[in-house]
N, CA, C, O and CB atoms as a CASP TS submission, in Angstrom:
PFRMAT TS
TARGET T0000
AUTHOR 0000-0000-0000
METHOD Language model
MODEL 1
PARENT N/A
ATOM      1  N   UNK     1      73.436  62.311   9.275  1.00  0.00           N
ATOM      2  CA  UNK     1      73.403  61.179  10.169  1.00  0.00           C
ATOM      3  C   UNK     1      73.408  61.682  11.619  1.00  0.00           C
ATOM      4  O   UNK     1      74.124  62.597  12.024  1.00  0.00           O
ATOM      5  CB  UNK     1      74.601  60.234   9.900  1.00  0.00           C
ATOM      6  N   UNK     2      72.631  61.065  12.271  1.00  0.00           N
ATOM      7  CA  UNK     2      72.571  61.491  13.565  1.00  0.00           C
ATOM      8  C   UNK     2      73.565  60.540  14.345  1.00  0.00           C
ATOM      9  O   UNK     2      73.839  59.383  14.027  1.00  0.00           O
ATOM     10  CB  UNK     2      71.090  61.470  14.093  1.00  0.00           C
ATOM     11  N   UNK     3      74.206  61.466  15.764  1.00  0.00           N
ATOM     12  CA  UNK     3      74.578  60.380  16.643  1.00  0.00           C
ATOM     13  C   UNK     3      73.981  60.124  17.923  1.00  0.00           C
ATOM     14  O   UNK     3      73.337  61.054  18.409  1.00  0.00           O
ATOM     15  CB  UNK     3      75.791  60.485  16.883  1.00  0.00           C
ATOM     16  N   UNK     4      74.081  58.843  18.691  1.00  0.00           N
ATOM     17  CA  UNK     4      73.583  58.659  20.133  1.00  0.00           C
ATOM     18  C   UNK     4      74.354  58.751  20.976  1.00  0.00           C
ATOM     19  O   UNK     4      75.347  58.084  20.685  1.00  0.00           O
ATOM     20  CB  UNK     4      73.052  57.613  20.439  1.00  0.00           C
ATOM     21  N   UNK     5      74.440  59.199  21.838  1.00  0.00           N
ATOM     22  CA  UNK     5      75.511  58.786  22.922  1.00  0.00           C
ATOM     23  C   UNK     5      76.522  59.422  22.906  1.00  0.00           C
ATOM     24  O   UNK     5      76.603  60.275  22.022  1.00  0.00           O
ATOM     25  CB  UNK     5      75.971  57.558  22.906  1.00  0.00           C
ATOM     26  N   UNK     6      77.639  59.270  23.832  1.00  0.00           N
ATOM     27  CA  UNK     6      78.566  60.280  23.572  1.00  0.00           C
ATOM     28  C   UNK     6      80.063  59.410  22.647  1.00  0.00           C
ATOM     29  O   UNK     6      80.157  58.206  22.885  1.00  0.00           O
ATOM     30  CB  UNK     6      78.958  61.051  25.276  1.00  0.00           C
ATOM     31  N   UNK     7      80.744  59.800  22.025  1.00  0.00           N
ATOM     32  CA  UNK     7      82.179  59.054  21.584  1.00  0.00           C
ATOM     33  C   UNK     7      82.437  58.250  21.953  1.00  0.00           C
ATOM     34  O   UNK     7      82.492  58.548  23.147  1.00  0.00           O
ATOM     35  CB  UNK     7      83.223  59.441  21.693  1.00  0.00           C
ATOM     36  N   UNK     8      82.746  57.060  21.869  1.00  0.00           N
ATOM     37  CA  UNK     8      83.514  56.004  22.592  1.00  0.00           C
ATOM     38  C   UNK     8      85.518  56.286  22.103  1.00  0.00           C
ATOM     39  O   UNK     8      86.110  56.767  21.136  1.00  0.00           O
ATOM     40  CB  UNK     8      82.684  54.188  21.907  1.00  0.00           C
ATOM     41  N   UNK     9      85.888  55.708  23.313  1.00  0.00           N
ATOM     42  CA  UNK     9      87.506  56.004  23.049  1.00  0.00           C
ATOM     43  C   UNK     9      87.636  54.728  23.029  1.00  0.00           C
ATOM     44  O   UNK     9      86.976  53.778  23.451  1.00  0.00           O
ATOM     45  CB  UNK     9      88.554  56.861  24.135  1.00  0.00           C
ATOM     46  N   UNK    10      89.086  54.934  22.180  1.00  0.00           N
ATOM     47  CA  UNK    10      89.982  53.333  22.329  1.00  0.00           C
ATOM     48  C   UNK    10      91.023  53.607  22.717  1.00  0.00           C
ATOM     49  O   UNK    10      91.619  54.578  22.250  1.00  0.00           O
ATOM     50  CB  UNK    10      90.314  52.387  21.088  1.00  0.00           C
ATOM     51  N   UNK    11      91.773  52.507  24.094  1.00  0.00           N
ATOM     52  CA  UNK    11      92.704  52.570  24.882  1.00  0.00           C
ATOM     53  C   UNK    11      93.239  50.969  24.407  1.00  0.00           C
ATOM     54  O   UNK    11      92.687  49.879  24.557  1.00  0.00           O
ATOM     55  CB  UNK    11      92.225  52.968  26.475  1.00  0.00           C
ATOM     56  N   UNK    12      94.959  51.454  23.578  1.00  0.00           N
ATOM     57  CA  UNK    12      95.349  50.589  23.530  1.00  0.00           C
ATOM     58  C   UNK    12      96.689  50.454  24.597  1.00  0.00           C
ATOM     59  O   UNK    12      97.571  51.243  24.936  1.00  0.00           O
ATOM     60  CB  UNK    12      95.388  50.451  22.281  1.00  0.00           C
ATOM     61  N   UNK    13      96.331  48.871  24.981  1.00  0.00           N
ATOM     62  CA  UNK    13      96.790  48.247  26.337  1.00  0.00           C
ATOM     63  C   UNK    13      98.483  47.899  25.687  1.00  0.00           C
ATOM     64  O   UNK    13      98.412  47.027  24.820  1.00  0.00           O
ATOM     65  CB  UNK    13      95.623  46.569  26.937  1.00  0.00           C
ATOM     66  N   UNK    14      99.680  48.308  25.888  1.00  0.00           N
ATOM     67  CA  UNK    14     100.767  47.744  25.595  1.00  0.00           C
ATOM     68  C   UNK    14     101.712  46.852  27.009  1.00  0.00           C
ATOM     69  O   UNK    14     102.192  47.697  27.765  1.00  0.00           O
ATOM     70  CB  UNK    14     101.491  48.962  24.919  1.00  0.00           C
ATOM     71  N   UNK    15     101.978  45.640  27.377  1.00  0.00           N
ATOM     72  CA  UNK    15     102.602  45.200  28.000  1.00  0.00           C
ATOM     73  C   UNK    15     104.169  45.632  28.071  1.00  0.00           C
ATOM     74  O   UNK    15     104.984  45.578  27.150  1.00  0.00           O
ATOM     75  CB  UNK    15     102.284  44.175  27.758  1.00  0.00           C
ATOM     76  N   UNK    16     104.344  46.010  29.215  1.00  0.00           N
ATOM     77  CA  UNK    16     105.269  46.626  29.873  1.00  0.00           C
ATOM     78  C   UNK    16     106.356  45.331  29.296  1.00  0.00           C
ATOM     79  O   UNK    16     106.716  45.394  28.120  1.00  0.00           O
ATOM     80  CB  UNK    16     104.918  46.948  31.646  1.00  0.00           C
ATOM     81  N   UNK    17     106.724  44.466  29.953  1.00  0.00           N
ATOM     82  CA  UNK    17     107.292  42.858  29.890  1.00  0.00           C
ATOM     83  C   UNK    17     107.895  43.080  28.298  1.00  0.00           C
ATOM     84  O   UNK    17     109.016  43.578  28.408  1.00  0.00           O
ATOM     85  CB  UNK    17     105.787  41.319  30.076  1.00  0.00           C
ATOM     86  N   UNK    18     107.668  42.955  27.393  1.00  0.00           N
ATOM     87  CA  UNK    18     108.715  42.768  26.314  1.00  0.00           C
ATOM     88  C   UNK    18     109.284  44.238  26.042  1.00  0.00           C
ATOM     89  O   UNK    18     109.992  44.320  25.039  1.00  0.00           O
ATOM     90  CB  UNK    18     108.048  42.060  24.889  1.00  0.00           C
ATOM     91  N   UNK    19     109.133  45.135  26.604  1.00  0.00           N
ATOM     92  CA  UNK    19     109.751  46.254  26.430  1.00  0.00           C
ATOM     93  C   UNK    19     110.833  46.446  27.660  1.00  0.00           C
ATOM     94  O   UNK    19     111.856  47.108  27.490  1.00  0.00           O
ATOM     95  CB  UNK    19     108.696  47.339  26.302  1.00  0.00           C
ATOM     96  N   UNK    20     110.601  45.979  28.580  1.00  0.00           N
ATOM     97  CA  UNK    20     111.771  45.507  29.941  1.00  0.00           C
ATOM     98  C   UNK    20     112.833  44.804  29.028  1.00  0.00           C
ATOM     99  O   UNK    20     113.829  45.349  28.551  1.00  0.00           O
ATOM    100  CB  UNK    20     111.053  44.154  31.394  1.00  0.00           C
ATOM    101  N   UNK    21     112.506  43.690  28.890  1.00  0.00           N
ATOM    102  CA  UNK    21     113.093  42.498  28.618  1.00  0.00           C
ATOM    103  C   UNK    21     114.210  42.882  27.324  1.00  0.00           C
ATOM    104  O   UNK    21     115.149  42.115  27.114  1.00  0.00           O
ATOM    105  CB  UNK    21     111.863  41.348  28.257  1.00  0.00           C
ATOM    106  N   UNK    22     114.029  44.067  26.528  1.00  0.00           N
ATOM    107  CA  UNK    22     115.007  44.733  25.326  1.00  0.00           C
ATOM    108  C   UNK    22     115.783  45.698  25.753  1.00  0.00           C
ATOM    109  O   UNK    22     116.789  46.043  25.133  1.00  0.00           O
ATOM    110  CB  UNK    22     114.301  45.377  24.165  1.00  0.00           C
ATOM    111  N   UNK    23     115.230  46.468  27.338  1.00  0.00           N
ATOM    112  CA  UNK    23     115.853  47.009  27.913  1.00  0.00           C
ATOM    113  C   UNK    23     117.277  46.710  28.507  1.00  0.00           C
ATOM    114  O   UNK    23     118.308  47.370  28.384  1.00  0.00           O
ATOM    115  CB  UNK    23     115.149  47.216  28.476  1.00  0.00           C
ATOM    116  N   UNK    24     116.982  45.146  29.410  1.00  0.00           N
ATOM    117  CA  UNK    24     117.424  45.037  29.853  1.00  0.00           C
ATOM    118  C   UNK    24     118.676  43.735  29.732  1.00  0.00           C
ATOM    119  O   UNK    24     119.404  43.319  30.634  1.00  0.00           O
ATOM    120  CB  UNK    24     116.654  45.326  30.426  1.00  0.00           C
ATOM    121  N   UNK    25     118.591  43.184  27.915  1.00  0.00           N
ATOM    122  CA  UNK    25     118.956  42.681  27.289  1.00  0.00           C
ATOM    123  C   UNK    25     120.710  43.170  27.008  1.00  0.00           C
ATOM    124  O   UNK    25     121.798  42.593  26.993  1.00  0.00           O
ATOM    125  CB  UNK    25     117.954  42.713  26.466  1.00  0.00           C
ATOM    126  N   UNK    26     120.340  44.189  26.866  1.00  0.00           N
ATOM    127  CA  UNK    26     121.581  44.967  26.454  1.00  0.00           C
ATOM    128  C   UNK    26     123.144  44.938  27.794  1.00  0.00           C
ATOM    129  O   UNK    26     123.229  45.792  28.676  1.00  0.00           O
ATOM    130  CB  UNK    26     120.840  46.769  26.225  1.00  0.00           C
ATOM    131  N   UNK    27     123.735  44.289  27.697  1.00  0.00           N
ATOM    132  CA  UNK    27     124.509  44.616  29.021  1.00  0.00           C
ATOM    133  C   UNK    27     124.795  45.974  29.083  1.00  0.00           C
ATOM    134  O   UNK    27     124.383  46.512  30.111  1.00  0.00           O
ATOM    135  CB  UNK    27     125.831  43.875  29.182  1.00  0.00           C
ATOM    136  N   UNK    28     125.398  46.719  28.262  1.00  0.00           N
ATOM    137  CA  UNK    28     125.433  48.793  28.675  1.00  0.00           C
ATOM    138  C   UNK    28     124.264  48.855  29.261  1.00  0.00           C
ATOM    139  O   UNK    28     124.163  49.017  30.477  1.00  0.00           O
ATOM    140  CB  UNK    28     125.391  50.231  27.181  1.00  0.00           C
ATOM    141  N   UNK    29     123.218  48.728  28.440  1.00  0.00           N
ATOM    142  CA  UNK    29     122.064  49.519  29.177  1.00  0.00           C
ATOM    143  C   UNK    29     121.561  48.843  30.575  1.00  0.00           C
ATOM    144  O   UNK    29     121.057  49.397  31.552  1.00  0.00           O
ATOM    145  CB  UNK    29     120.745  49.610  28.152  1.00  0.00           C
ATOM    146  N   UNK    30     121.897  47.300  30.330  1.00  0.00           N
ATOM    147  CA  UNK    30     121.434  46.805  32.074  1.00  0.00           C
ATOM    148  C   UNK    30     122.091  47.822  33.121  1.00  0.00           C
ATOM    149  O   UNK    30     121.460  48.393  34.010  1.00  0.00           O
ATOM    150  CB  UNK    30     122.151  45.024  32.585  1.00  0.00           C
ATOM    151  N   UNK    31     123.468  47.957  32.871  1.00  0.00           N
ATOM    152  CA  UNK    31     124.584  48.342  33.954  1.00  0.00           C
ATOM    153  C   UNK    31     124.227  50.098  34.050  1.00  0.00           C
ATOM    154  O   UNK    31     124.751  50.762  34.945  1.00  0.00           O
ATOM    155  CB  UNK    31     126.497  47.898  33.295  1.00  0.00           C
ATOM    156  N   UNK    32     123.233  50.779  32.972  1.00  0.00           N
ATOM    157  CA  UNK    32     122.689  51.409  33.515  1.00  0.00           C
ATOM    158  C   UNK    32     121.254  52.020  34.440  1.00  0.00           C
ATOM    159  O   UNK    32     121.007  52.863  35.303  1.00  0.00           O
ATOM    160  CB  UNK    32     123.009  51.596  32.991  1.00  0.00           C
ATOM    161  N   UNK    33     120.534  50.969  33.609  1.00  0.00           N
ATOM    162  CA  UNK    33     119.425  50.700  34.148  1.00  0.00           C
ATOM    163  C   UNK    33     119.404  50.478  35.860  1.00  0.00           C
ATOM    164  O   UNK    33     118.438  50.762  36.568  1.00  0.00           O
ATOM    165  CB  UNK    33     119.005  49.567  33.389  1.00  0.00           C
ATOM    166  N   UNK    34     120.867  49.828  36.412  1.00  0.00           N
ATOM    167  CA  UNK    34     120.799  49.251  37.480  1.00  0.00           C
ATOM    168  C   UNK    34     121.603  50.247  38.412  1.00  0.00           C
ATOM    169  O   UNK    34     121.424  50.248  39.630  1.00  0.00           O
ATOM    170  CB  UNK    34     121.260  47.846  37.351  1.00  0.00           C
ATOM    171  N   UNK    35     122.402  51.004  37.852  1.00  0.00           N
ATOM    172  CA  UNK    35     123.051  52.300  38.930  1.00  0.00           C
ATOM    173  C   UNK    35     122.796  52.426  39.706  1.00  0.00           C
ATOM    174  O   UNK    35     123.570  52.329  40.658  1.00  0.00           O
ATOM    175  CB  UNK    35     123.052  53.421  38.882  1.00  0.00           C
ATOM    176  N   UNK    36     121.333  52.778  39.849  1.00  0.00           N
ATOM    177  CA  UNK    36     121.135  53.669  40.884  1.00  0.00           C
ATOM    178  C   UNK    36     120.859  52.397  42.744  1.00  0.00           C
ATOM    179  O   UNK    36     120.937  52.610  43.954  1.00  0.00           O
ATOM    180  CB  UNK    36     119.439  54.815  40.177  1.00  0.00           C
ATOM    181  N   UNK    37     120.600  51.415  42.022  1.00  0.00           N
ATOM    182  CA  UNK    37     121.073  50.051  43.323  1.00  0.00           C
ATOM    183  C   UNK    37     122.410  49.301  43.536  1.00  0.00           C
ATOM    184  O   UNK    37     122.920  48.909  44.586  1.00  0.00           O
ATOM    185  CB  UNK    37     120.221  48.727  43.090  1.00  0.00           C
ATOM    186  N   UNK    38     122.835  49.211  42.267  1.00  0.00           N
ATOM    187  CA  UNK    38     124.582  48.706  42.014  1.00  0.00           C
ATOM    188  C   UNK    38     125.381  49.842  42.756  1.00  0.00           C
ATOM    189  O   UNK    38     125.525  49.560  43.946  1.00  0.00           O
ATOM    190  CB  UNK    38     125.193  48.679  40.077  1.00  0.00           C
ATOM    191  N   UNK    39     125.920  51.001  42.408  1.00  0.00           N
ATOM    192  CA  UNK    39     126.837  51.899  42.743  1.00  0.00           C
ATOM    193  C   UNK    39     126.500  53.535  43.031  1.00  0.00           C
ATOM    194  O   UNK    39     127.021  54.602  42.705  1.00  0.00           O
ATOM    195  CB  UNK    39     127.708  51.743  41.726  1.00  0.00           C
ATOM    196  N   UNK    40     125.177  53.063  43.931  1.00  0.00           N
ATOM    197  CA  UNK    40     124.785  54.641  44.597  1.00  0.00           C
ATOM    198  C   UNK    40     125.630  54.788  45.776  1.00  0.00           C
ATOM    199  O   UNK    40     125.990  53.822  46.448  1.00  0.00           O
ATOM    200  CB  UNK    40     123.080  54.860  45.149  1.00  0.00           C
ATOM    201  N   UNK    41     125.896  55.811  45.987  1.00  0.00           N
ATOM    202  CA  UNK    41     127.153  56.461  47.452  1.00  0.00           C
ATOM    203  C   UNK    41     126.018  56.812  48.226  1.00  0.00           C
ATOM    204  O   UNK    41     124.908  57.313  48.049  1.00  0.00           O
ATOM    205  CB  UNK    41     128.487  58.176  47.177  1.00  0.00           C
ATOM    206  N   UNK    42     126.683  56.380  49.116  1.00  0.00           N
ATOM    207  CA  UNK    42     125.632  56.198  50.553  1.00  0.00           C
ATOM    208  C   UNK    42     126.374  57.383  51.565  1.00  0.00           C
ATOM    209  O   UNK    42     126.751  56.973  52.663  1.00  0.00           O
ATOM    210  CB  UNK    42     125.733  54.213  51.469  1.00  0.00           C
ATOM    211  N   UNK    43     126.580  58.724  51.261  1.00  0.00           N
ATOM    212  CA  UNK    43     126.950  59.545  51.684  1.00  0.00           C
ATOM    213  C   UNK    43     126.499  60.517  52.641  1.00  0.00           C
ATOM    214  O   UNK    43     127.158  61.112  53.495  1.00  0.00           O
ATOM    215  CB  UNK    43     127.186  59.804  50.981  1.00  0.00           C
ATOM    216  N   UNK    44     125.319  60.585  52.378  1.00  0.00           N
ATOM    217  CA  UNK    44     124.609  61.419  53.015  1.00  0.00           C
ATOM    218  C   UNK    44     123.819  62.590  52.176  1.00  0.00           C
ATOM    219  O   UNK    44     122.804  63.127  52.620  1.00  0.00           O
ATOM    220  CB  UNK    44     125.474  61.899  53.931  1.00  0.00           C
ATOM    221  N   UNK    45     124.338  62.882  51.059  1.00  0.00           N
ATOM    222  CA  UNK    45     124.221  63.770  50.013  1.00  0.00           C
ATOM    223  C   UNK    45     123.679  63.372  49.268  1.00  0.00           C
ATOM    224  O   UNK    45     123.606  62.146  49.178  1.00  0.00           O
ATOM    225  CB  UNK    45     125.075  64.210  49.515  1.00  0.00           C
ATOM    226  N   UNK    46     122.906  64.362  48.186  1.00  0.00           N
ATOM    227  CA  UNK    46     122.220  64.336  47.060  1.00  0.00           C
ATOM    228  C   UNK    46     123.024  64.033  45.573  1.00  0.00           C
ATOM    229  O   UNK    46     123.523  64.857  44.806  1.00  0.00           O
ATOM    230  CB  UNK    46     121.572  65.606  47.092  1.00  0.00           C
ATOM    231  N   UNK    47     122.989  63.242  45.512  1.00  0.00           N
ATOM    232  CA  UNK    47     124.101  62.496  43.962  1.00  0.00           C
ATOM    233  C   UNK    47     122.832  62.482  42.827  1.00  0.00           C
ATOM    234  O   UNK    47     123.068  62.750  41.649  1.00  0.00           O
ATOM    235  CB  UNK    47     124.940  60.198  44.256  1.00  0.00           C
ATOM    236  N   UNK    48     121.856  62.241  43.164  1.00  0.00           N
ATOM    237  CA  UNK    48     120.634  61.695  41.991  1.00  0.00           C
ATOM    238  C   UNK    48     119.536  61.489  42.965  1.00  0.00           C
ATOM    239  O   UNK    48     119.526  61.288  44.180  1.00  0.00           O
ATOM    240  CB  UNK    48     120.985  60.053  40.999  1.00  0.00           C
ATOM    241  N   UNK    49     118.605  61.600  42.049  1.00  0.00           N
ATOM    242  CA  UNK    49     116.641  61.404  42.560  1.00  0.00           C
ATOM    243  C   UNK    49     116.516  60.455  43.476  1.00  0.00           C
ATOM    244  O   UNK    49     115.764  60.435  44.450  1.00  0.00           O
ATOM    245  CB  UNK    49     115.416  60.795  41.284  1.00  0.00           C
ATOM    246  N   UNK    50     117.677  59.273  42.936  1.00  0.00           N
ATOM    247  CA  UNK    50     117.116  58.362  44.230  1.00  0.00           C
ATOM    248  C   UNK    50     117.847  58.618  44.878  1.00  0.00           C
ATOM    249  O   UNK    50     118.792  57.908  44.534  1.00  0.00           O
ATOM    250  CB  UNK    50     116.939  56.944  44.310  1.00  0.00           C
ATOM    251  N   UNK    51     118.195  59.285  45.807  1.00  0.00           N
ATOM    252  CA  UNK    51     118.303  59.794  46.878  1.00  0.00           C
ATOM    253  C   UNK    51     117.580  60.117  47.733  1.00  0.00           C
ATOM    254  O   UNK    51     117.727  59.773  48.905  1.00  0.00           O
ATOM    255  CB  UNK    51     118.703  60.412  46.789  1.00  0.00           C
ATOM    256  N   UNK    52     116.506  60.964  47.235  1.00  0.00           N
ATOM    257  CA  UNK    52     115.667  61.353  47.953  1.00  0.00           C
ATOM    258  C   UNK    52     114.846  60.873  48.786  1.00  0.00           C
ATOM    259  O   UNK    52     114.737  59.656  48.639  1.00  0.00           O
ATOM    260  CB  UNK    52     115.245  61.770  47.491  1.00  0.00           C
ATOM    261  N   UNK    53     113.969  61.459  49.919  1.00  0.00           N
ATOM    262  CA  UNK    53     113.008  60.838  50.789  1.00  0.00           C
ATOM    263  C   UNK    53     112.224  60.210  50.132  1.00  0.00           C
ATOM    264  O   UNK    53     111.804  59.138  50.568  1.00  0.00           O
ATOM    265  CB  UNK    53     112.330  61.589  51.571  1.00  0.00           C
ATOM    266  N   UNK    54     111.874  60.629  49.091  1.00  0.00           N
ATOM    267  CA  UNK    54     111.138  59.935  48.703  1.00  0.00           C
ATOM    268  C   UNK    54     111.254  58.332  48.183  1.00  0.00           C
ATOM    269  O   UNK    54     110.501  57.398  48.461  1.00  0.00           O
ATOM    270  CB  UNK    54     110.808  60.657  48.029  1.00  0.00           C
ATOM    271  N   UNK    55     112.373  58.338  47.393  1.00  0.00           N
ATOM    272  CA  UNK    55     112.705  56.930  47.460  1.00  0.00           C
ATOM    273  C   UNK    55     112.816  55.791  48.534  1.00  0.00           C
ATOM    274  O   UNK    55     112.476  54.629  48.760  1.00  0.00           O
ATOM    275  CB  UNK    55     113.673  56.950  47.047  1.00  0.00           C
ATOM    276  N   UNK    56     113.505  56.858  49.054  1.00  0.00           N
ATOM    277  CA  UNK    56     113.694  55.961  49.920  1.00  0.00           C
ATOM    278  C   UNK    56     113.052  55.489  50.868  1.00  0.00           C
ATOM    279  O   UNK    56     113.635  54.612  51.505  1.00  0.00           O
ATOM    280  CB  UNK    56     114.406  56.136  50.286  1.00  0.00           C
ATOM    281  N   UNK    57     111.942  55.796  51.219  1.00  0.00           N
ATOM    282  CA  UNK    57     110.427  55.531  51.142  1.00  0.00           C
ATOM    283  C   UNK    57     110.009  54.258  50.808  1.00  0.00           C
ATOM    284  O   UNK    57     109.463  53.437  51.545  1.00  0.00           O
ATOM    285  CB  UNK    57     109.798  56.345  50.219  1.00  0.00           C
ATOM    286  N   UNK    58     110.312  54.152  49.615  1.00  0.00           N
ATOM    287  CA  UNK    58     110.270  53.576  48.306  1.00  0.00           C
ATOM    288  C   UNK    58     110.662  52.191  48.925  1.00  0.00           C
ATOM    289  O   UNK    58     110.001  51.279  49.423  1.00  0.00           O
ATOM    290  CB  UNK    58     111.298  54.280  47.063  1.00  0.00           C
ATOM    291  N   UNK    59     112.038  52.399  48.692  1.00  0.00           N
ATOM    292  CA  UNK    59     112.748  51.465  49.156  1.00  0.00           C
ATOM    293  C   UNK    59     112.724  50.584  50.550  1.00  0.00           C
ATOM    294  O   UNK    59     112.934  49.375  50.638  1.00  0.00           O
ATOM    295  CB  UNK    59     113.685  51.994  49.042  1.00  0.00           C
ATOM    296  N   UNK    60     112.415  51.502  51.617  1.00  0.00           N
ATOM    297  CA  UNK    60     111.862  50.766  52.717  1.00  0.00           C
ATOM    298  C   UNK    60     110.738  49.850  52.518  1.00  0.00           C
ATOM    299  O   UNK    60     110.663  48.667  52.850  1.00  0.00           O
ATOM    300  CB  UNK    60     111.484  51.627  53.638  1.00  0.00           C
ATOM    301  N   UNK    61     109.731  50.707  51.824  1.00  0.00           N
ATOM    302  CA  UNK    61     108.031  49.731  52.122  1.00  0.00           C
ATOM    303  C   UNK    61     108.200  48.580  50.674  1.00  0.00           C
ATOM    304  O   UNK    61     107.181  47.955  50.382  1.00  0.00           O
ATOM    305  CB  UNK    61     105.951  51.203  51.838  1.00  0.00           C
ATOM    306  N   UNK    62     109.553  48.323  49.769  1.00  0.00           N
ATOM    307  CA  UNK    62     109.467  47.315  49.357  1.00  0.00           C
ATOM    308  C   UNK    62     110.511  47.046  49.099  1.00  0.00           C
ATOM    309  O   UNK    62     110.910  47.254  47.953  1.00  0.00           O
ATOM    310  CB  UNK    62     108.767  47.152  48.637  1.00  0.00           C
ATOM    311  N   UNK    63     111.190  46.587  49.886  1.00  0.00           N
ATOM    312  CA  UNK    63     112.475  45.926  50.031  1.00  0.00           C
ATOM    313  C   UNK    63     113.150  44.745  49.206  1.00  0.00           C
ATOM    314  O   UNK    63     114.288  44.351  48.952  1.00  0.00           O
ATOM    315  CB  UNK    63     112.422  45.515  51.184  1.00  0.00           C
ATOM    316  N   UNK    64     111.828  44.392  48.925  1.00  0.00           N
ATOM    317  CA  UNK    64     112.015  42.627  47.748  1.00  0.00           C
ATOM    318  C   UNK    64     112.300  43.114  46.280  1.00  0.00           C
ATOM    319  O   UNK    64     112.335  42.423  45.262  1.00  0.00           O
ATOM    320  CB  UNK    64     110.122  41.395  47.527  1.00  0.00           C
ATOM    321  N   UNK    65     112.510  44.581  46.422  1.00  0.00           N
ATOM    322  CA  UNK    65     112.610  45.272  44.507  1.00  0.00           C
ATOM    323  C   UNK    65     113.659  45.938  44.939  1.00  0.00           C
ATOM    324  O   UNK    65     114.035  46.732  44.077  1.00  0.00           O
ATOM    325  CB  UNK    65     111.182  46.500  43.570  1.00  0.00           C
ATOM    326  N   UNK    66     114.414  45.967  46.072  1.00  0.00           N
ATOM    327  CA  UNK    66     116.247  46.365  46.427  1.00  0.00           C
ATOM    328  C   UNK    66     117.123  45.441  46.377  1.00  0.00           C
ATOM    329  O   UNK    66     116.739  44.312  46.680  1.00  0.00           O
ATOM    330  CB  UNK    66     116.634  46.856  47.844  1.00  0.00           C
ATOM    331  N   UNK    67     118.376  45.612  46.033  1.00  0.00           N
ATOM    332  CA  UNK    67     119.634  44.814  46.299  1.00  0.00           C
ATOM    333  C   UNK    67     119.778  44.676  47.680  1.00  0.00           C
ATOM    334  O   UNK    67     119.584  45.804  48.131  1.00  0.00           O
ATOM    335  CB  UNK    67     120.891  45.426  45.739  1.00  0.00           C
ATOM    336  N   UNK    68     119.969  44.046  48.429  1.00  0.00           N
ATOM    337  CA  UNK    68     120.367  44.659  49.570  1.00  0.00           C
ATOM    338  C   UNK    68     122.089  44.658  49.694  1.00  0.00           C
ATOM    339  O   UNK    68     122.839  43.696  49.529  1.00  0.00           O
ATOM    340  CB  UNK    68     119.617  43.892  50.766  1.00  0.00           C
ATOM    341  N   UNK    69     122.427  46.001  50.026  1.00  0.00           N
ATOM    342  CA  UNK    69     123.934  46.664  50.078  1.00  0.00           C
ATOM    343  C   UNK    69     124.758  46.360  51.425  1.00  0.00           C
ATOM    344  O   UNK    69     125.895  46.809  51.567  1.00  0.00           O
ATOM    345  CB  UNK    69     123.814  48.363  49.966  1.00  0.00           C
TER
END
């Protein structure tokens, strides 16, 4: 058998949204899920990733996805 063309792929699409939503179902796992905006130390120091410039970056250019502290 001959073929034409090259392979076609299949990309299956999974929605983010019901996999949040089991995440964040759980009260343990909410209260961890949420650390790093609930009870980050505003020290000056490196405690965890979000710390970094980069986040915080992050955090400036979208402010409407922060707690504000």
């Amino acid at each position: 058998m001959e073929k034409h063309g090259p392979s076609m792929k299949v990309v299956w699409y999974l929605s983010i949204i019901p996999r949040m939503k089991r995440l964040f179902a759980n009260p343990n796992d909410y209260k961890n899920l949420r650390w790093h905006v609930d009870e980050r130390k505003c020290d000056g120091m490196y405690h965890h990733p979000v710390d970094s410039i980069q986040w915080k970056k992050f955090d400036y250019e979208f402010p409407s996805l922060v707690k504000s502290q």
